[in-house]
C-alpha positions in Angstrom: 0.0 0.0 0.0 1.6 3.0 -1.2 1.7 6.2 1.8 -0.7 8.0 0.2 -3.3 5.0 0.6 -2.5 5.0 4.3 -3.1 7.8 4.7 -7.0 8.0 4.4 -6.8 4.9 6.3 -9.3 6.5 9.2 -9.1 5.7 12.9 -11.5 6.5 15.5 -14.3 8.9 14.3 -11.8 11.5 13.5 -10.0 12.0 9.9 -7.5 15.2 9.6 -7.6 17.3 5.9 -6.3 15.7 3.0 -2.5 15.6 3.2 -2.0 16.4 6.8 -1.2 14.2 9.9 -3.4 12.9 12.6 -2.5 14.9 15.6 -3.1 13.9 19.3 -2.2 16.4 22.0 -2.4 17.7 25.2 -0.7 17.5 28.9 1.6 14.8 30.3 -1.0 14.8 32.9 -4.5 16.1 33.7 -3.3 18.2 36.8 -6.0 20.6 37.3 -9.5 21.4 35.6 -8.5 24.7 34.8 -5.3 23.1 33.2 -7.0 20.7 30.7 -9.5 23.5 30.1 -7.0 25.8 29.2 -4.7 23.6 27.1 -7.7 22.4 25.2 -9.2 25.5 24.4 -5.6 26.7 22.4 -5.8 23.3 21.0 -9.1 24.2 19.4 -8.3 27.3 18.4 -5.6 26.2 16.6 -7.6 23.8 14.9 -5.0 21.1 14.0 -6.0 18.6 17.1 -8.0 15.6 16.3 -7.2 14.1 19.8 -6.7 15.6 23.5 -4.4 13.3 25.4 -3.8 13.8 29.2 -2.5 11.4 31.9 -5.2 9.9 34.2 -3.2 7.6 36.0 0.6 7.7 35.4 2.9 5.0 36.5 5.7 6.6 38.0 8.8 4.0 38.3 9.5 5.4 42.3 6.9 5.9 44.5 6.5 9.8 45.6 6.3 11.3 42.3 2.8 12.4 41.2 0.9 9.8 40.3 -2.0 11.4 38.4 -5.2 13.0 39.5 -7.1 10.1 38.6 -10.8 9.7 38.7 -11.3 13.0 39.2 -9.0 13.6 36.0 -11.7 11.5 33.8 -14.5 14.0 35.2 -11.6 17.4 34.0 -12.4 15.0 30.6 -16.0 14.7 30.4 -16.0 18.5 31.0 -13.5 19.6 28.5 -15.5 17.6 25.8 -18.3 19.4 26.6 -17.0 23.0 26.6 -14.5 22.5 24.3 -15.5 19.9 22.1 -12.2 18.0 21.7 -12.8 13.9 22.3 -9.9 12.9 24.5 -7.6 10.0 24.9 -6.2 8.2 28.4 -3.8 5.8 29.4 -4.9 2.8 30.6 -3.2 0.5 32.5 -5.2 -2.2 34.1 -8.4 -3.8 33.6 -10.3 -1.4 36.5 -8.7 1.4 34.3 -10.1 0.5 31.1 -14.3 0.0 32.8 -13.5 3.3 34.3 -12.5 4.8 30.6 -15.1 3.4 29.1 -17.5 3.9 31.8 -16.3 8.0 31.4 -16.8 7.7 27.6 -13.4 7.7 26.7 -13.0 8.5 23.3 -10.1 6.3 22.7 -7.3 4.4 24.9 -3.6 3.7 25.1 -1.6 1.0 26.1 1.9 2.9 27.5 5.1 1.2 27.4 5.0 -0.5 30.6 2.1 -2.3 29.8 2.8 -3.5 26.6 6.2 -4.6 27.6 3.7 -7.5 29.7 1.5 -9.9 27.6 -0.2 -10.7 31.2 -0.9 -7.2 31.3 -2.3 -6.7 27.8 -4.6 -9.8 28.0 -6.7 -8.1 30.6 -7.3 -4.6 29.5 -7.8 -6.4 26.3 -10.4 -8.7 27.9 -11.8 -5.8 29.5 -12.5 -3.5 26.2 -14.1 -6.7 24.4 -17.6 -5.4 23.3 -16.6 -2.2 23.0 -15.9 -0.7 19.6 -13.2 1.9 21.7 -10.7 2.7 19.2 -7.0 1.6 21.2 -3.6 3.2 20.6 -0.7 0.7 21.3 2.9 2.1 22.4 5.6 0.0 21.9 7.3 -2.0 24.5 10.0 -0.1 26.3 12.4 -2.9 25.2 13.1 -3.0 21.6 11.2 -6.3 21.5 8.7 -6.3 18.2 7.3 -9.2 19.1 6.0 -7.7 22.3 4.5 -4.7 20.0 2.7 -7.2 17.5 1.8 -9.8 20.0 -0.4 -6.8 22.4 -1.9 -5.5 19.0 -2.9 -9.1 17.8 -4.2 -9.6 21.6 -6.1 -6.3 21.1 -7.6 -7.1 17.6 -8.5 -11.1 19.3 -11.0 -9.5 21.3 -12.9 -7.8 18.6 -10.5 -4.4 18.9 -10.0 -3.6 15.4 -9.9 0.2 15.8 -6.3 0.3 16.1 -3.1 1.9 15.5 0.3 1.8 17.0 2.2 4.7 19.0 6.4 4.8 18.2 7.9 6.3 21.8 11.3 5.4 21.8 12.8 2.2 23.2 15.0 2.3 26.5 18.9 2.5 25.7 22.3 2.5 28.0 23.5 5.8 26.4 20.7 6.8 24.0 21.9 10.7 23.4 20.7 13.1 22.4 17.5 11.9 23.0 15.7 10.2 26.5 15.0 7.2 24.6 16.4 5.2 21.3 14.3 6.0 18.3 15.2 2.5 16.9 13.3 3.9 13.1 14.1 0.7 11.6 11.2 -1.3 13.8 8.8 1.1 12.8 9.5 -0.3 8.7 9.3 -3.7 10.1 5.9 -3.0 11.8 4.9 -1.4 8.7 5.6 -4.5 6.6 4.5 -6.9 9.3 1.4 -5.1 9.2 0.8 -2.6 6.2 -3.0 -1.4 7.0 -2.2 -0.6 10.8 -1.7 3.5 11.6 1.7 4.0 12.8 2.1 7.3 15.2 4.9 8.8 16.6 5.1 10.5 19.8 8.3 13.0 20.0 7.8 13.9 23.0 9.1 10.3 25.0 11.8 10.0 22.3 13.0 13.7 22.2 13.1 13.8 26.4 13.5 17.6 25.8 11.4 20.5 23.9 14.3 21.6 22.0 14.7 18.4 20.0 10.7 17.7 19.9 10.5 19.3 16.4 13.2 17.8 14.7 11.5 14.0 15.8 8.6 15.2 14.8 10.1 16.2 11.0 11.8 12.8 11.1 8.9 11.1 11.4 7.5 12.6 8.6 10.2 12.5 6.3 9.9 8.3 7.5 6.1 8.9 6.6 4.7 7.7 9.6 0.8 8.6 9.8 0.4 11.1 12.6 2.2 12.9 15.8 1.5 12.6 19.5 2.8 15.6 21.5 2.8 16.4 24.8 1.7 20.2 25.5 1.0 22.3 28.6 -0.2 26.2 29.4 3.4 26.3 31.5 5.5 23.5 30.9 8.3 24.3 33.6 5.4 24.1 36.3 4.1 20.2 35.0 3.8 17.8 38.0 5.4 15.3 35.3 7.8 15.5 32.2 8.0 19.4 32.6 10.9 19.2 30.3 10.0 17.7 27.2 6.4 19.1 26.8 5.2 22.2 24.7 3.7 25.1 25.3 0.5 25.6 23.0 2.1 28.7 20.8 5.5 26.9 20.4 3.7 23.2 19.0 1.7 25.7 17.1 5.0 26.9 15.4 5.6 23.5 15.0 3.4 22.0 13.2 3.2 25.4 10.7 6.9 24.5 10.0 6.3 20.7 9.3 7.3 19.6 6.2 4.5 16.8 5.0 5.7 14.0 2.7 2.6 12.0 3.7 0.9 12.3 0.0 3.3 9.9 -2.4 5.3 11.0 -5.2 3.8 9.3 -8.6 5.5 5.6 -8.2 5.8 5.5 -12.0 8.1 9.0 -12.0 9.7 8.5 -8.9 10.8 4.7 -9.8 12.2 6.3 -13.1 14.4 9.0 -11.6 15.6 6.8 -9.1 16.1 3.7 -11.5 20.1 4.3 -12.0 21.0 4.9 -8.6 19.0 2.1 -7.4 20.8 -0.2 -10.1 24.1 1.2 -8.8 23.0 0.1 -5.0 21.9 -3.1 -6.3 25.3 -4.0 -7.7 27.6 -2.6 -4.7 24.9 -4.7 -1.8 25.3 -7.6 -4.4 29.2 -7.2 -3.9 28.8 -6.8 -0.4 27.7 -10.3 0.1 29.9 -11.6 -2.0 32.8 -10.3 0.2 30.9 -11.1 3.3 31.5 -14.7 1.9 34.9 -14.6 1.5 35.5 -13.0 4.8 33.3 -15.7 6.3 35.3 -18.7 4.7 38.5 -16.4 5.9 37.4 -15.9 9.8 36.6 -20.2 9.2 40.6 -20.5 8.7 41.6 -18.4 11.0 39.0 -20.4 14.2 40.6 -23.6 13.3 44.1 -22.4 13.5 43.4 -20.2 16.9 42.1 -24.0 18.3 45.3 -25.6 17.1 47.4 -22.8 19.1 44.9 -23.4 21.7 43.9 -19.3 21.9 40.9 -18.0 22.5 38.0 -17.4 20.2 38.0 -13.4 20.8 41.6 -11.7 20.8 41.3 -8.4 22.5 43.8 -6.6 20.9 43.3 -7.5 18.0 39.2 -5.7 18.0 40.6 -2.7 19.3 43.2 -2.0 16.7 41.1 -2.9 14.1 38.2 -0.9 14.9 40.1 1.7 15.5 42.0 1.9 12.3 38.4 1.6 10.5 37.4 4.4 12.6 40.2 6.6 11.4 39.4 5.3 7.9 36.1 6.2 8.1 36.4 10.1 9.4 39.2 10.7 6.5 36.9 9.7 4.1 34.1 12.5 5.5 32.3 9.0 7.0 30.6 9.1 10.3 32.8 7.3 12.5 29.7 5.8 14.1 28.0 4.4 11.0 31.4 2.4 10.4 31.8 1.4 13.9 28.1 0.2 14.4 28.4 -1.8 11.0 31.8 -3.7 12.3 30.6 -4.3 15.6 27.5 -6.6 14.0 30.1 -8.2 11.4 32.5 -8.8 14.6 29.8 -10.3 16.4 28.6 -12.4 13.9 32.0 -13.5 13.0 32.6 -14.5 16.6 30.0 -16.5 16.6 30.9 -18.2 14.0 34.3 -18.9 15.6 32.7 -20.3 18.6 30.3 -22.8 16.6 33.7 -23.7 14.8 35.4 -24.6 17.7 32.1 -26.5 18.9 31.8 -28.5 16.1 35.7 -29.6 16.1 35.0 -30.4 19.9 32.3 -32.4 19.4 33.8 -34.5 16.7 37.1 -35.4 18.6 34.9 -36.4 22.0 
């Protein structure tokens, strides 16, 4: 399905003009009636919101912190889709969450990334929605586990849930700088093949961590074509009872998405495929080559296992890594390469080739006993 077909692809009740993202916003957390009243009413002005999110319950990971305003939060809600006329979205993260929701008349729900990271977890809000025709945004796991992803939205969709779409938010790393979490693009392709009809969001806000890097998330995911944004916005950020420093204030997200450049609306696949036909052929041929060398250094690292076992070393030779990663290091910045990319794509061929080595000396182990 080409992006353009996705796009009209409608979830919920709500579907943004042609050629523009779906757009859920609003606080962190529902602190205050007066707070969701006033975030929502920019929001409307604005015009651009097809979704008002906002923190019911908020699971904190130490006790202490603010935990949400709860049920009192879902009656801020009720009011603010009265006044304002905004449906709204809430996390859920239990089954007693999800009756109250849907008891409320929640317009929608998400599972957050704690929850989906449990398949015990997702099982019972899932069994709790069944009968409802609530549409259900999924976040991904906090691991980078796509299984985890897929498995909640197939439990989701095994209960009758079929109004669904999924919610990219970053995925927890050691050292994930600049952002607060990993962005890990490459699951969101392999979601989108795994499951070409489903909505794919992304929410800026978790990955970014910070409000100065929100925008340029939120461009990335439209230059990756995802379907729509989630963004966290409040009347004073610096004052929010939780994630005061990544969320918006209404004017700024306003800028925001006025500067957004769209490539949600395909190219013509007959014109684009045309231009792009000799560079594509030239790609072809080097990746083709590539594999071909991959063999040879695979039957290479094969020689080199057996005679390590003969001298009785050791599959991995420390020095040896570390002089040769650095060298391709250096390699890489004099030829205007980012060090990084270089050093990321030896570490997997390292890894894999020490694997290798190990099954090698496995297998000569195994015939000798």
């Amino acid at each position: 399905m080409s992006a353009a077909a996705r796009r009209h692809r409608p979830f919920g009740h709500w579907s943004p003009e042609s050629g523009e993202p779906w757009v859920i916003a609003g606080p962190c957390s529902a602190e205050s009636l007066d707070q969701v009243l006033e975030t929502a009413r920019a929001l409307k002005a604005d015009g651009r919101t097809q979704l008002f999110r906002a923190g019911v319950w908020k699971p904190r990971t130490r006790p202490g912190a603010f935990e949400g305003a709860g049920y009192n939060a879902l009656e801020w809600l009720q009011i603010m889709r009265a006044e304002v006329g905004l449906p709204f979205v809430v996390e859920v993260g239990n089954p007693l969450h999800a009756e109250r929701a849907l008891a409320a008349g929640a317009d929608a729900v998400w599972l957050g990334a704690r929850t989906t990271v449990n398949p015990f977890y997702v099982q019972e809000i899932a069994e709790a929605l069944k009968g409802s025709a609530v549409p259900v945004l999924v976040k991904n796991p906090i691991h980078a586990d796509l299984g985890l992803w897929v498995g909640a939205i197939e439990r989701l969709d095994k209960m009758g849930l079929s109004d669904l779409a999924a919610v990219h938010r970053g995925f927890f790393a050691t050292h994930p700088e600049p952002y607060r979490n990993d962005p890990r693009w490459e699951l969101t392709f392999e979601l989108r093949r795994l499951a070409p009809e489903l909505p794919i969001f992304c929410d800026p806000s978790h990955i970014a961590g910070q409000r100065d890097l929100v925008e340029s998330v939120a461009q990335i995911a439209m230059d990756l074509a995802l379907d729509g944004l989630m963004i966290e916005i409040h009347p004073q950020p610096d004052e929010a009872l939780s994630d005061a420093a990544q969320q918006l204030t209404p004017a700024r997200f306003g800028a925001l998405l006025d500067r957004l450049a769209r490539y949600m609306e395909s190219a013509d696949p007959v014109a684009l495929a045309q231009s792009l036909s000799a560079d594509r052929e030239a790609l072809d041929q080097i990746d083709a080559q590539f594999v071909d060398l991959i063999q040879q250094r695979q039957a290479i690292v094969e020689r080199l296992a057996h005679r390590k076992l003969e001298q009785g070393a050791s599959v991995f030779q420390m020095d040896r890594w570390v002089d040769m990663l650095e060298q391709r290091e250096a390699q890489a910045a004099n030829q205007g390469l980012d060090p990084n990319y270089v050093k990321a794509f030896f570490e997997l061929v390292h890894r894999y080739s020490v694997q290798h080595q190990a099954a090698v000396y496995q297998d000569q182990r195994r015939d000798e006993a």
